[in-house]
C-alpha positions in Angstrom: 151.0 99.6 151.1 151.2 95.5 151.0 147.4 95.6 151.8 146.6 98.2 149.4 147.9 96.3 146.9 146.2 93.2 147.3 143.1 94.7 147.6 143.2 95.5 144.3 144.4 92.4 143.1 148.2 93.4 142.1 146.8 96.3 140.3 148.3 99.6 140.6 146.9 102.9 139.4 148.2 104.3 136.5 149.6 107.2 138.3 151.5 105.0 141.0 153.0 103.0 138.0 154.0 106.3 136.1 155.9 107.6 139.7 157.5 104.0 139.5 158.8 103.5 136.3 159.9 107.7 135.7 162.1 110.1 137.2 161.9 113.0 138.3 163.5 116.2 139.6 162.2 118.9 141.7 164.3 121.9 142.4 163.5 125.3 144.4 166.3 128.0 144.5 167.0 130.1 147.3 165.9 133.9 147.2 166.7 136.0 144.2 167.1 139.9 144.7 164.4 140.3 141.6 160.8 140.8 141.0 158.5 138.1 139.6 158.0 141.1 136.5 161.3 140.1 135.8 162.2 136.4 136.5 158.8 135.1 134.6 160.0 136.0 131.3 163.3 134.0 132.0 161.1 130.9 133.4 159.0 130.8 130.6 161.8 130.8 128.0 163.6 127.6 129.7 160.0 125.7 130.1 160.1 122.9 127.4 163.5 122.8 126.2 166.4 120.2 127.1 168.8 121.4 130.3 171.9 121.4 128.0 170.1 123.9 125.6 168.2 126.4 128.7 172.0 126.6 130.3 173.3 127.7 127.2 170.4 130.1 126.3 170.9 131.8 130.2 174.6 132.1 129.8 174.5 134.4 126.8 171.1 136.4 127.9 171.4 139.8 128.6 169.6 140.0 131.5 171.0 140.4 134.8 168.5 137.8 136.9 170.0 135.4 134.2 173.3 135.1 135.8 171.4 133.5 138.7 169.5 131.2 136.9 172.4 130.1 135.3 174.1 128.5 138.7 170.5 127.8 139.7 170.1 125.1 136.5 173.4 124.1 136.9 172.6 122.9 140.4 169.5 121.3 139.5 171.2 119.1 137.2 173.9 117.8 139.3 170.9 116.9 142.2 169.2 115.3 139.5 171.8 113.3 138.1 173.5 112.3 141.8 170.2 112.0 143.3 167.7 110.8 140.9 170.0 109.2 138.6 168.7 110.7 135.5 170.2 110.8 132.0 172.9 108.0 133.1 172.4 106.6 130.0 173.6 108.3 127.7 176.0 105.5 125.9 173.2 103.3 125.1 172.3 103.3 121.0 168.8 104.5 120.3 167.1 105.1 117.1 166.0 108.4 116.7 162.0 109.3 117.3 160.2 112.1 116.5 157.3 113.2 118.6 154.4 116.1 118.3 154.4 118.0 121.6 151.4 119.4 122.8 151.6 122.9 121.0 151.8 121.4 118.0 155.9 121.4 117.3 158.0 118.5 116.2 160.9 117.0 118.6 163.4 114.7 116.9 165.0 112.9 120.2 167.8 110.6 120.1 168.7 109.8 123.9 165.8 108.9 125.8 167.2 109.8 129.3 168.4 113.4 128.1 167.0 115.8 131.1 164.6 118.4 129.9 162.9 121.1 132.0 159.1 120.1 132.5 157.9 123.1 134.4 159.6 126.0 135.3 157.6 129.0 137.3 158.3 131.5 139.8 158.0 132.6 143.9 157.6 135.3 145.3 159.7 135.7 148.1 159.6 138.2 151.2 160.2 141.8 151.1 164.0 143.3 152.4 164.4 146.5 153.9 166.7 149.0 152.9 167.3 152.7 153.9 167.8 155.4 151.2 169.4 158.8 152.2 167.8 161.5 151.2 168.3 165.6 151.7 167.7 167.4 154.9 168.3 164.1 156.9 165.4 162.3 155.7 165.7 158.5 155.0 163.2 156.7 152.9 162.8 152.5 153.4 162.5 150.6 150.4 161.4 147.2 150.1 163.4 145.3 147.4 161.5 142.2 146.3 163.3 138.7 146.1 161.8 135.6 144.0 162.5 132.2 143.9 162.7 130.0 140.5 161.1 126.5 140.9 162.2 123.9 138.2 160.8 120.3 137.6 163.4 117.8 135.7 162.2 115.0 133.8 163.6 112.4 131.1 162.5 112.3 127.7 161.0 108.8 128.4 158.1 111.2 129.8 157.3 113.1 126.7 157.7 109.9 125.2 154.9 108.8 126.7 152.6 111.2 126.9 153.0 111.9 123.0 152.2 107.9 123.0 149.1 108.2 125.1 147.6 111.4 123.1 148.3 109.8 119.6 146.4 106.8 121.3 143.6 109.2 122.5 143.0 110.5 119.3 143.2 107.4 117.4 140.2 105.9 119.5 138.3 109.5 119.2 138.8 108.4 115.0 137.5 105.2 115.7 134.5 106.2 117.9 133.2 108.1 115.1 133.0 105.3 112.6 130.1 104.8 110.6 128.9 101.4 111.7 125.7 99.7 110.2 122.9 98.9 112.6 121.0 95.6 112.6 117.9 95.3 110.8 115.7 94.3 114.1 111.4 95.5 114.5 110.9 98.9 116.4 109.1 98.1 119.6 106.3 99.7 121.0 105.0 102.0 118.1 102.1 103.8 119.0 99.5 105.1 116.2 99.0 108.5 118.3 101.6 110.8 119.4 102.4 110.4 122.9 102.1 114.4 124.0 
């Protein structure tokens, strides 16, 4: 790594900086006895939103799977905080920003180091086997599915940025397509004729 790095002069990739300087979380669950039909819906609705708020949204959902993403976030966040150190800094003063995510809605955030959920998607897991009794001695095997809920923690210093670097994007798309006045300079190599 000590040669890489002079070999590019000092210079690290953007992407190597970004691993540096932000934290993150990655969290698989163990096996759920659910089908992906089922968990998805619950994934997608925690996607996005800040840990504190996807906690409190599974504890008073209806759905039975919900129950298990429940302890599922809760553990996340306690491997993220002890392990990753994320949103210890909570007591610091910040002034308030508001950014534009990328679907277009508006996020006022106050603590920079709150946890949010980044990604959220589901597994699916292998089969069981269980036996169901039926008449006349005949037993049926069904195979109950299981799926696992993967869940990737990050700190608002990430949206942060990213909101930074598409606001920067899009400024120098507005300046690209400036109007800009060319020199008055002769036209080389006119021809009288057409050239086809």
């Amino acid at each position: 790594m000590a040669v890489r790095e002079i070999r590019k002069r000092g210079r690290l990739p953007k992407q190597v900086q970004i691993k540096r300087t932000e934290r993150e979380s990655l969290s698989k669950s163990h096996w759920f006895k659910t089908s992906v039909k089922k968990l998805g819906p619950l994934a997608r609705q925690i996607a996005g939103k800040n840990i504190d708020e996807a906690i409190l949204q599974m504890r008073f959902s209806k759905k039975k799977a919900a129950q298990d993403v429940l302890g599922h976030l809760e553990h996340a966040k306690n491997v993220a905080i002890v392990r990753s150190g994320m949103g210890l800094e909570a007591g610091k003063e910040a002034k308030p920003i508001t950014v534009i995510l990328k679907n277009g809605e508006r996020k006022k955030i106050s603590n920079p180091s709150d946890i949010y959920i980044q990604e959220a998607w589901v597994n699916r897991g292998p089969y069981g086997r269980e036996m169901d009794h039926r008449a006349r001695g005949q037993i049926n095997m069904m195979r109950p599915p299981t799926t696992g809920l993967s869940v990737l923690l990050k700190e608002e210093k990430t949206r942060i940025r990213e909101w930074e670097d598409r606001e920067a994007k899009a400024q120098r798309a507005r300046r690209d397509q400036l109007w800009t006045q060319l020199p008055d300079r002769k036209i080389p190599t006119q021809n009288q004729y057409y050239s086809w």
